[in-house]
C-alpha positions, 0 to 999 in steps of 0.5 A: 236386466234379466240373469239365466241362472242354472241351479243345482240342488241335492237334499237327502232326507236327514242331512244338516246341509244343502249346497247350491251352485249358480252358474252366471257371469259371478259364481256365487256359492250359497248354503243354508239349512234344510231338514227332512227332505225327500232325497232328490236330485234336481236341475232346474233352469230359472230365470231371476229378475235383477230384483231378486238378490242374488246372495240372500239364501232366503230369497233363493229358497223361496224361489226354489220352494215355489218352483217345487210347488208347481213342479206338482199337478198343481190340482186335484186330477180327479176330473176335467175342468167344466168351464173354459173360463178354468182353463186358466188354472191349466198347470199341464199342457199338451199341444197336438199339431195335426198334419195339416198346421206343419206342413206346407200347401203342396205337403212337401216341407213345413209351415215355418211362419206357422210353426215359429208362432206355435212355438212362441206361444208354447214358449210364453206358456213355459215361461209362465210355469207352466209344464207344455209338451208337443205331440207333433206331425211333420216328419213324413212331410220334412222327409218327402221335402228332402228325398224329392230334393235328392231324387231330382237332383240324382235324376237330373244327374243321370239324364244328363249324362246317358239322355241329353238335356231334351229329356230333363222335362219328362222326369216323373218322381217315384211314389215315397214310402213314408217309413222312409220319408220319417226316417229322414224328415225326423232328425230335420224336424227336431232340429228346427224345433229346437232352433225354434225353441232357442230363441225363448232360451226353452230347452227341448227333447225328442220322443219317439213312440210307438203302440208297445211303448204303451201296451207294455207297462215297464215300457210305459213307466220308463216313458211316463218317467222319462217326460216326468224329469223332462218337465221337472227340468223345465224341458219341453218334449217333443213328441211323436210316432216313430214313423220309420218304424211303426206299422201301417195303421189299422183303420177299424182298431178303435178306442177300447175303454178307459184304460187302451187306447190304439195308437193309430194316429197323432190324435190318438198318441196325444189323448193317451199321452194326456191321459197318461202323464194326467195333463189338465188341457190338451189342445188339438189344432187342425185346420178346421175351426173346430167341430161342426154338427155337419162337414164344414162348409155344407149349408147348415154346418154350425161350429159347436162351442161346446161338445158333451159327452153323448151328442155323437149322434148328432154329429156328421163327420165329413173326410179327413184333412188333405193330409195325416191319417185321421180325421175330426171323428177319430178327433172327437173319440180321442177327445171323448176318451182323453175327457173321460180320463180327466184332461180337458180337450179343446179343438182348435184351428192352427192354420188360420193366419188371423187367430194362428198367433195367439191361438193356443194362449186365447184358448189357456186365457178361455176365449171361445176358441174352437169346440171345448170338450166338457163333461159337465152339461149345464141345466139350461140353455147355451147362449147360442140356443138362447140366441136362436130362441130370442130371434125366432121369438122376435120374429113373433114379437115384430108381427104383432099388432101394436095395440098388442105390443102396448098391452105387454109393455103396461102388464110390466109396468103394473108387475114393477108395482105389484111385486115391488117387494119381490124386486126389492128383497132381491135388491136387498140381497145385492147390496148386501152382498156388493157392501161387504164385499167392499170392492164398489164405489160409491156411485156404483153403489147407488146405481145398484139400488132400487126403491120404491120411488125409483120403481114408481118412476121406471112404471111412469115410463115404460107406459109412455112408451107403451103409448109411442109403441102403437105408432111405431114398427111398420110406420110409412115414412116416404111413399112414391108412385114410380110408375103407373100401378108401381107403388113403393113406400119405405118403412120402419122395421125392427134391427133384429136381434139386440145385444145389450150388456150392463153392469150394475144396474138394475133399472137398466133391465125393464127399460131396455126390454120395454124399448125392445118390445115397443119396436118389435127387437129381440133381446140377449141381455148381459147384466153385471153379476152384482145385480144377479138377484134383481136382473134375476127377478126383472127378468122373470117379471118381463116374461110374464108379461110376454108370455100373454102374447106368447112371446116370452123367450124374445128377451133372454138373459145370459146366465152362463159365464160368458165373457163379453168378448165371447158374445161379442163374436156371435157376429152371425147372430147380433145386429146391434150391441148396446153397452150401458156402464163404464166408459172402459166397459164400452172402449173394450166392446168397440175393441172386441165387436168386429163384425157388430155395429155398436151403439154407444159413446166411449166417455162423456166428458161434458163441457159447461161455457159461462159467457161474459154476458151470463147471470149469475143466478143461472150460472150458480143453478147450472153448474151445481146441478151439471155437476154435482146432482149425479157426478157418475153420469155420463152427462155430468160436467167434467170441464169448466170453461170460463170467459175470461172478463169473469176472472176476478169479478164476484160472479167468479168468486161465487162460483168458487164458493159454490164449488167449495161448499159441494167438496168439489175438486178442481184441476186448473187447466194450464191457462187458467193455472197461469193467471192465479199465485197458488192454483189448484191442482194442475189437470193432468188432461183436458180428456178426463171424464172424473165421475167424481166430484172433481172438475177441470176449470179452464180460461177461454177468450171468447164462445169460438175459443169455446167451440175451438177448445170443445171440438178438442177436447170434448166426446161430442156428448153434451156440452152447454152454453150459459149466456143472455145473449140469443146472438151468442147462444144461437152461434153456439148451439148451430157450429157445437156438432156434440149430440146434444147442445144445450142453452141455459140448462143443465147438461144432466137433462141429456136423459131419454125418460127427461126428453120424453122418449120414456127411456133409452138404451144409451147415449149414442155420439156417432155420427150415423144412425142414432144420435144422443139419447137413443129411445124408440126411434133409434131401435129402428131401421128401415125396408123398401116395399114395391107393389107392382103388376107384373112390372119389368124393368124391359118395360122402361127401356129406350123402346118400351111401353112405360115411363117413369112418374116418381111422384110423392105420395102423402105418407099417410095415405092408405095404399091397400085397395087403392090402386090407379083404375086409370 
């Protein structure tokens, strides 16, 4: 349970005492000692959890010390943050809600829904600690809401009265002069706003400004003063124009340098306001996604992730929102000069229903929302152009000869042995870097490294699939004669651009780019940062091999500081996302990528069945290798079943042993538990993937329970039978729908270098497309070809000439220069 507690505190410089007072259900008086303070007076409205004890002076004083630290700018305000992922430090916060976030459709009376969310979010962001303040429109709209209301209720009155009813339909609505309409939609607007408020227990004040409030410097200090206490007090302003009084805009006043800027508008007023009171973040929500290189909506509008300081010239502005008095080019000069005065700037949509709810607390977290205003411009390439870079060199790649694609793939695989110590001094320096950092298991550890043995077996790879290569983009699959010189056939074509992220490890790299190249795929390749100076290296080494065939920017590698959310919205961009790390790393990309297919399996809980009718030797070998050669893999085992006849036989007490002596830990499933005195540990689920050296052991009556437990249980990844009987392994291996089902092998063969596909991207276990472990074959799609002679459909009507054949032409069969003469 939660106490609101109001605290009053007054030090002055060179008194022995502090007196503090609490105002809750208890009065509680407290002092303590304090010397040398500044004098001050300050009211601050906290919130203490029950956990805090209310009577220790010393808790209270750390709490209040903590407070009055962040009561600061909480950084040097020297300059704006140069990456969104800092936005998270943002101490000061100002929000400007353009015209059309506030106001309705018919621009009479506000957004409600739309408001209570903003307000929501900015209330969260205070009770965090952070200091938010509101630059808002909606009193010209709140105003003509109320006066239209008396006008036509005035009218309506008077018609009645001298004209009969028959006129009351020819009522026609004077234009509103919108001084007045501010005048009487201000105190409504602050009204709500503060009913708003209320509800998150924040507190609000109003502001009303003008352009002398700012041109006038004791003016200007006693505005800068007076939202100075208001944020000490933990109150969020609320501010605006005064609109009652304030004169007409003047449409050419423009910004004039670092230190004037012409209040014209709420984009205007929240730059200058930003600037003054040295805010870290200002926020601008309109009704536009952002800021696009052309008027949204046009044929090649594309929105801007990040705006630099100077691409104005490539910028067409289109016109201004429905309503307000600005637009997004007097947005991007109030940004641009906000920017140069060090408050960072993001330009956002706040009308969108989707992303209205947590719009302004994604953009603080910084997720790619809107345009960010930067001043620092990377030295490379965004992850957007690199996108287009790898598309349009794919296109390239696609059209090679196969023969041509298979020379790439070799000239890599003779580069990972030649400049094996490059790769391996780069290696070197990130396991150096993840051991003292101290924070990788194990496993991670080991995937990490490479050596020589390991390169050597990478190289044997990638040129089997350099051999499978020449037989693969542009391969007929189905060829049909539909008519007399109407020929179609269906082939295998490339996805188009992959999108692979990894973590760490290294390997993943050429493997990955090899699979691509061979099937004629673009590639954006997102490694873990502990692995950034061998994917570095790798990377390099995988250019230069394209580069024989001039296309070396097919496989790009994100270097920025993208956030896997961030290129999992590229949905324009991306046809396939391929994840290859932890099942928590592909669970949050299936969650993030909406509009992206991808391929992958979420865990790898794989199930190993010991039949009655079993040997024990292959028993002992299977189970050892299924979970002990590589525990971290995703075909590891993580469950195993047991009939029941092998309880208390030596086969059982053997495979015990065995599991003892490689320090495997075993969880009973519950009825395996029920048959034993002292049991192991109980599993906590029969759904753990461990990646550990621990197992769950689990008593079953027969294969089918087997089935029956698996199809529960189980992720449809690799599960295996260990029996003599061919009757039982058959029964198993055909009703087990998992992607691969195995007989009396280890599950750890679920690999596509051992199944002889020379590598995989990843082991998918959906149930469409690729299956298992995906190679070559599962980085293609297909298209339709038709070769006809002027053919239409008219021609195959109830009173036309032709009919169709629909006959099945040999795949192989040539149909260039062989058409029908008959």
């Amino acid at each position: 349970m939660e106490q609101e507690v109001y605290l009053y505190f007054d030090c002055t410089r060179g008194c022995k005492e502090s007196g503090f007072m609490l105002l809750c259900k208890k009065t509680l008086y407290l002092r303590w000692m304090e010397k040398d303070h500044k004098m001050t007076m300050l009211l601050l409205r906290l919130t203490l959890c029950s956990k805090i004890p209310l009577d220790s002076p010393r808790h209270l004083s750390q709490l209040l010390s903590r407070k009055l630290t962040q009561g600061g700018q909480g950084r040097a305000h020297s300059s704006s943050f140069a990456h969104r992922s800092e936005l998270r430090q943002a101490k000061r916060i100002v929000v400007k809600l353009g015209s059309a976030v506030v106001t309705r459709g018919d621009e009479c009376g506000l957004a409600l829904g739309r408001l209570a969310s903003i307000v929501e979010q900015v209330a969260m962001l205070q009770n965090q600690g952070r200091e938010m303040m509101i630059v808002t429109s909606g009193a010209v709209a709140f105003g003509k809401q109320r006066l239209r209301h008396e006008i036509l209720l005035s009218q309506s009155v008077r018609q009645a009265l001298h004209s009969g009813h028959s006129q009351l339909n020819d009522m026609s609505l004077p234009v509103l002069e919108a001084r007045a309409c501010a005048a009487a939609g201000q105190s409504g607007l602050m009204a709500l706003y503060e009913a708003m408020f209320t509800q998150y227990s924040t507190c609000t004040a109003q502001v009303l400004v003008t352009n002398l409030d700012f041109h006038d410097d004791q003016k200007r200090q006693n505005l800068n003063s007076t939202l100075r206490e208001l944020l000490r007090m933990n109150i969020v302003p609320i501010i605006n124009t005064n609109d009652a009084v304030v004169p007409p805009p003047e449409p050419n006043s423009d910004l004039q340098g670092v230190n004037v800027i012409s209040i014209k508008d709420n984009d205007s007023l929240a730059a200058r306001l930003a600037v003054e009171m040295k805010a870290d973040l200002l926020i601008a929500l309109s009704d536009v996604e952002g800021l696009y290189n052309s008027p949204p909506g046009t044929d090649d509008a594309k929105l801007i992730d990040i705006f630099y300081p100077g691409d104005q010239q490539s910028i067409t502005y289109g016109t201004k929102s429905r309503v307000g008095i600005g637009g997004m080019e007097a947005k991007v000069k109030a940004a641009l000069w906000a920017l140069q005065g060090g408050t960072s700037v993001v330009i956002a949509n706040g009308t969108n229903p989707k992303v209205t709810g947590h719009v302004i607390t994604d953009i603080v977290e910084g997720k790619k929302v809107g345009t960010f205003f930067s001043e620092f411009k990377p030295a490379g390439p965004s992850v957007e152009e690199q996108t287009e870079m790898a598309r349009s060199s794919g296109r390239t790649l696609a059209s090679l000869h196969p023969v041509q694609r298979s020379e790439i793939i070799c000239h890599l695989a003779d580069l990972l042995t030649e400049r094996k110590e490059e790769i391996l001094a780069a290696n070197k320096m990130d396991m150096d870097l993840a051991v003292s950092a101290g924070h990788l298991p194990p496993a991670m550890l080991k995937r990490l490294s490479l050596s020589p043995a390991k390169l050597n077996s990478l190289a044997v790879g990638l040129r089997q699939i350099a051999m499978a290569a020449q037989d693969s983009v542009g391969r007929v699959l189905r060829r049909t004669r539909v008519a007399h010189n109407l020929e179609l056939e269906q082939i295998t074509v490339p996805i188009g651009l992959l999108l692979v992220i990894f973590e760490a490890r290294p390997d993943c790299l050429p493997q990955v780019s090899t699979l691509a190249i061979a099937s004629g795929n673009a590639l954006l390749l997102k490694g873990g940062k502990e692995a950034a100076n061998t994917n570095r290296v790798l990377h390099q080494l995988t250019q230069e091999a394209l580069s024989m065939h001039g296309v070396k920017e097919a496989v790009q590698m994100v270097s920025t500081r993208e956030e896997v959310e961030d290129l999992c919205r590229l949905d324009k961009m991306i046809d396939l996302i391929v994840p290859r790390g932890s099942s928590q790393l592909v669970r949050d990309i299936q969650r993030a990528a909406k509009g992206i297919p991808v391929l992958g399996h979420s865990e790898g809980i794989c199930h190993v069945y010991v039949d009655s009718e079993a040997s024990i030797d292959k028993v002992i070998k299977i189970v050892r290798d299924s979970k002990c050669d590589y525990p971290a893999a995703c075909n590891a085992m993580e469950t195993l079943l047991i009939h029941r006849d092998i309880l208390r036989t030596p086969m059982f007490d053997q495979i015990i042993d065995m599991l003892r002596t490689e320090r495997v830990k075993i969880h009973a499933g519950p009825r395996f538990a029920s048959y034993l005195t002292f049991s192991p540990s109980e599993a906590k689920s029969m759904r753990t993937e461990y990646g550990e050296l621990e197992c769950c052991m689990e008593v079953v009556d027969s294969m089918q329970e087997a089935i029956e437990h698996i199809h529960k249980y189980g992720s449809s990844h690799t599960d295996v039978i260990i029996t003599e009987n061919e009757d039982t392994a058959e029964k198993f291996l055909q009703q087990l729908d998992s992607a691969c089902v195995f007989w009396n092998a280890s599950s750890r063969f679920a690999d596509g270098y051992r199944f002889g596909l020379g590598a995989e991207v990843g082991i998918s276990t959906a149930r469409i497309h690729a299956r298992g472990p995906v190679g070559l074959e599962g980085l293609l799609t297909t298209k339709w070809v038709l070769r006809g002679d002027g053919h239409t459909v008219a021609d195959f009507s109830e009173h036309g000439t032709m009919k169709y054949l629909h006959e099945n032409l040999p795949a192989g069969q040539p149909l260039a220069g062989q058409r029908d003469s008959n």
